[in-house]
N, C-alpha and C positions, 0 to 999 in steps of 0.2 A: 478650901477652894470650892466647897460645893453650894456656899450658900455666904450670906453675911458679907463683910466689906473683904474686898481682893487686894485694893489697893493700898500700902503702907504710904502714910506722908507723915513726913520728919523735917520740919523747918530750924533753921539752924542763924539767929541773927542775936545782936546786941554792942559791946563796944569792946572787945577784945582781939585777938590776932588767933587763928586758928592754926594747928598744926596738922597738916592734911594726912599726914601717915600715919598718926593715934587713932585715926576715926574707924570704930568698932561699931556694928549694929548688933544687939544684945538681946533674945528672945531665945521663950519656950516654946517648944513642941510638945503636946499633951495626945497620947493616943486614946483615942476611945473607940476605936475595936474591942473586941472581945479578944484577940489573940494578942504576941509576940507581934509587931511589929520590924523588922528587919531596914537600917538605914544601908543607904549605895555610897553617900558622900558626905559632904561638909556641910554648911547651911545654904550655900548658892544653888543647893538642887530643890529648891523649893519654891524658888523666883523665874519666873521666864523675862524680865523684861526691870530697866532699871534704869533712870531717866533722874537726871542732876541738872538741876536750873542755880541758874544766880543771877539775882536782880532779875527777875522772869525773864532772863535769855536763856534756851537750851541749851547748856554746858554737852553734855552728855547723852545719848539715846541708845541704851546698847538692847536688842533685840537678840532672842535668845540668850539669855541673859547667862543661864545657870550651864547651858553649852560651852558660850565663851570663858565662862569661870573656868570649866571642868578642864577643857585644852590646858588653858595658860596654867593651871595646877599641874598638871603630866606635865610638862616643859620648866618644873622647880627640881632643884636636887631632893633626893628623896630624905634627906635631912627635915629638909622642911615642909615636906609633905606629911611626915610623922609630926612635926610643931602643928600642923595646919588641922590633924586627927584629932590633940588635944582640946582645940577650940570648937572642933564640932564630932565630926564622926571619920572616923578608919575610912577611907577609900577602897573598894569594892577592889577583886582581880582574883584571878581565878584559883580555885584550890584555896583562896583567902578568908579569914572566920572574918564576918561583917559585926558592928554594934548593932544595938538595939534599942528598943523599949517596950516594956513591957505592958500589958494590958492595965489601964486607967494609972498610969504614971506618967513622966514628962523628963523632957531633959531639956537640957539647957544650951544654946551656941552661942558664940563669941564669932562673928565673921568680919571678916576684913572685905570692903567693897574692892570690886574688882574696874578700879577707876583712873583712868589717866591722872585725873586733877584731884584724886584725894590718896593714890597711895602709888602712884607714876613721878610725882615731883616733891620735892620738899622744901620749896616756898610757901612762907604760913601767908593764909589770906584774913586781912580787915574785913573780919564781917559786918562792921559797921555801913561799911561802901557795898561790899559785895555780899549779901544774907545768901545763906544756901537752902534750897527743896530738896529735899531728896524723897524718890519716888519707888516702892520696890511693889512687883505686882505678882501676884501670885502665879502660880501652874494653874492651867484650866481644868487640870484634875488631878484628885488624888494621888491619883497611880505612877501617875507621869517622875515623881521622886525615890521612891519606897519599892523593895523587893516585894512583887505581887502573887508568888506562890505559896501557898497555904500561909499565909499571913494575912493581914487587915491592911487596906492602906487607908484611914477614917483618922486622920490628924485633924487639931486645931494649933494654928501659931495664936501666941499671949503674952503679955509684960513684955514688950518693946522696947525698947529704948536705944538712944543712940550715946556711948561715952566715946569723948577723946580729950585733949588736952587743949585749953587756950592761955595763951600769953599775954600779962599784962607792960604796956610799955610805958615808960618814964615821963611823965608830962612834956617834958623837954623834946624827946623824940618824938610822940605822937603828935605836935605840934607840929612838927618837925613834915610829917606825913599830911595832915591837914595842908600847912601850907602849899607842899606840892600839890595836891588833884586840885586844892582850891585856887592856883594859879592858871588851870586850866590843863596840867600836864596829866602821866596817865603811869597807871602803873604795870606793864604789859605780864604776863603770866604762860610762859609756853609749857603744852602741856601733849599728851599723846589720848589717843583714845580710837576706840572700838565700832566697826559698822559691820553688822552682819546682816547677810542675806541669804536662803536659801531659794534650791529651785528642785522639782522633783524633774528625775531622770529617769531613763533607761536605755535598755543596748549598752555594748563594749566599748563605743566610741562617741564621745561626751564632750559634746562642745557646748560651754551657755557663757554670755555676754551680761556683765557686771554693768548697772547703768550708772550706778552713786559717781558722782565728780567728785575731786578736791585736790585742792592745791598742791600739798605737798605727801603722798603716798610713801608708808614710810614699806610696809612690807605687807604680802598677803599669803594668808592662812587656807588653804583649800582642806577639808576632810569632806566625809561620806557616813551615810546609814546605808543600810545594806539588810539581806537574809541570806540566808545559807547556813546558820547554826543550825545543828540538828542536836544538838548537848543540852536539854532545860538546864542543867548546872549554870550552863552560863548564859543562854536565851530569854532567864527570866531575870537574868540582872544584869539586861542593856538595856537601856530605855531612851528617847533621843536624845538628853542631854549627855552619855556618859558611852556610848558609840559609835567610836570615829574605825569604820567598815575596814576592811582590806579582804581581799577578794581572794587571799590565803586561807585567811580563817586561821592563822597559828600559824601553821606546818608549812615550811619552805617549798615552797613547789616552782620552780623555776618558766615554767610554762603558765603560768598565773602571773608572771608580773607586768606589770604594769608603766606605761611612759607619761610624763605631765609636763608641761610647759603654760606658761602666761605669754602674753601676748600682749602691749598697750600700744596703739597705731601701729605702727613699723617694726617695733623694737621687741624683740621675742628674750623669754626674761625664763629662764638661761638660754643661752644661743642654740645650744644642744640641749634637748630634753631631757628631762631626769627618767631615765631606761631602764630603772632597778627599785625597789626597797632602799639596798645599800646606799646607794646615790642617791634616793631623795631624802634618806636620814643625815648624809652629809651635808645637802643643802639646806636642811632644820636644823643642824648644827651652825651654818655658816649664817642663815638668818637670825637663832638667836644671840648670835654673837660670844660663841665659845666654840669653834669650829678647830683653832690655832691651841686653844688651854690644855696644858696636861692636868691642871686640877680641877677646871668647870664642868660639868656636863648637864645631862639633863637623865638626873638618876631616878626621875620616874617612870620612864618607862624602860622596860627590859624586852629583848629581844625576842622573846614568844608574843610578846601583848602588841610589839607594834607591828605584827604580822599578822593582828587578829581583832582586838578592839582598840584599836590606839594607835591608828594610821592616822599621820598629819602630815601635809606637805606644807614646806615653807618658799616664801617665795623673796627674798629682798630686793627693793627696789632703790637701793642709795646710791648714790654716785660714789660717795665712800660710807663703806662700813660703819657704822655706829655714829653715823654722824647726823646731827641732828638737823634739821630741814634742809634734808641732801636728797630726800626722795625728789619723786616724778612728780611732775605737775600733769591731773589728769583732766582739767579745764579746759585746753585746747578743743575740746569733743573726739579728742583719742579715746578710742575703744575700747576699753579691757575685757578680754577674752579669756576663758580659760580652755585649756585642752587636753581631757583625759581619754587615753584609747589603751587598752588591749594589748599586748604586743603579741600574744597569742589566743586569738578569738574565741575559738573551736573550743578550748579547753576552762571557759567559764563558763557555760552549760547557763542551768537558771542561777548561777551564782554571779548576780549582779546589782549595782550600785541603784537604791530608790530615791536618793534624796542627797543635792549637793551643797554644802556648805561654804561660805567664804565668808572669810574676817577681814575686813582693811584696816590695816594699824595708820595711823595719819599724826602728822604731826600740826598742832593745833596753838593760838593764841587769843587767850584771854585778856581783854584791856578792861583796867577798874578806871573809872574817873568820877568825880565826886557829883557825877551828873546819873549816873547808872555803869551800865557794862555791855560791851562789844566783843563776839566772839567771830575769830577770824578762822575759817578751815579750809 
């Protein structure tokens, strides 16, 4: 990050069918410190930003890149948060022994993009029609990934590469495909994807206005950074991507909590604010859609850590539940607002929110025609 090219480009075309859920990006981490090295996460904390074109239209732009990774990892059962360690590195939490590397060694990730269109759907795309960019760009620093007490944070990322799987089809049927986009038809492709934005804050009572428009708003993501650690155990290993604040800090304290609601034009989203921790973890339940499951949950985070570093509020915006382009249309020049305040002021002292974050999940379409591609959001 400190020097040399930042930007990863990984172009992806020829005459075969791609299978979007195999797609692995594949590199080293080499320390060259003098010390131990200490990782926090998987390979996503080393990326701030990550941007998927096909046929040069922007598929994809997700900003905070290794942020939005590190949420939507806490929100998987921790089954597969332990699969997700083997591909990279153990996920940080406290009282928790982190991986590592050692001084002038290297290890190796296996990361799965964090992509509407390459691991949100599982229709394979002609990359003949549609060739893909994919674009990963580094942290602006070092430190920004890696535990930074009495340790090194002096990486190089090396040997790149991207594997997945493509599929060859039968002369018959790819004919078959030809003829269709060459009749003029299209092959439409719906897909979800990621827009973040932050804004720095302060005070107990936190109102900021979302400007990004689009069609069909499937759900939105609000967390927070914050200070008020006074523990280095666990102050030297939050860093912004892996820090979603609660004004707890852990320990339940009832007079610390906190009320949130959304807002778009008119329509205030829940009708009644979420007034508690408890209540806004149900509402993160009922956003990802395992609210109703006695088997689903979201086994990565445990009840000390979302009172502490792993505060995320969920927000759904569907007319029904899981249902695909049922969100909100936010084109009208409806407002999306959000609103965080305090529910007891006095007792947050300088223990407050610097910086606020928001993710709009969107329900999106990709049209292939044998002319190029059209992306509809």
């Amino acid at each position: 990050p400190a020097s040399g090219v930042k930007v990863i480009r990984i172009k992806l075309n020829g005459t075969d069918w791609l299978d979007p859920q195999t797609v692995r990006v594949n590199f080293d981490v080499t320390n060259q410190g003098a010390n131990t090295m200490h990782l926090l996460s998987a390979g996503h904390a080393f990326f701030s930003r990550c941007r998927i074109l096909c046929g040069s239209q922007i598929v994809e732009d997700i900003q905070s890149y290794n942020r939005v990774c590190e949420m939507f990892s806490l929100l998987q059962s921790s089954d597969t948060i332990d699969n997700d360690g083997l591909e990279g590195a153990r996920k940080w939490h406290n009282g928790g022994s982190t991986d590592f590397i050692n001084a002038g060694k290297k290890r190796s990730f296996s990361m799965k993009l964090c992509s509407g269109l390459l691991s949100g759907q599982s229709k394979m795309l002609p990359i003949r029609y549609a060739p893909l960019e994919i674009e990963l760009e580094l942290v602006s620093d070092a430190e920004l990934s890696v535990y930074t007490a009495n340790t090194d944070a002096n990486w190089v990322i090396s040997n790149v590469q991207l594997k997945c799987d493509v599929v060859t089809l039968d002369s018959a049927l790819e004919n078959s495909y030809a003829e269709h986009l060459l009749s003029g038809k299209s092959l439409p492709i719906n897909y979800g994807t990621f827009i973040c934005q932050d804004q720095t804050v302060s005070g107990n009572n936190i109102s900021i206005n979302v400007s990004r428009a689009c069609s069909r708003l499937k759900s939105v993501f609000v967390s927070m950074t914050g200070s008020g650690w006074t523990s280095a155990s666990v102050s030297n290993n939050l860093k912004e991507f892996n820090n979603f604040w609660s004004p707890m800090l852990g320990n339940y304290d009832h007079d610390k909590e906190m009320s949130a609601q959304i807002q778009i034009g008119s329509k205030m989203i829940p009708e009644m604010p979420y007034s508690s921790s408890a209540e806004a973890f149900a509402g993160l339940l009922k956003c990802m859609g395992v609210q109703g499951s006695a088997y689903h949950g979201l086994g990565g985070i445990k009840a000390f850590e979302y009172r502490a570093y792993s505060f995320i509020l969920g927000f759904d915006c569907e007319k029904v539940l899981q249902s695909g382009f049922s969100g909100i249309n936010t084109r009208a020049g409806d407002l999306l607002s959000i609103k965080l305040k305090a529910n007891n002021p006095n007792d947050f002292g300088s223990n407050e929110p610097t910086r606020v974050y928001t993710v709009l999940q969107t329900d999106n379409i990709l049209e292939i025609r044998d002319g190029g591609t059209t992306v509809y959001d």
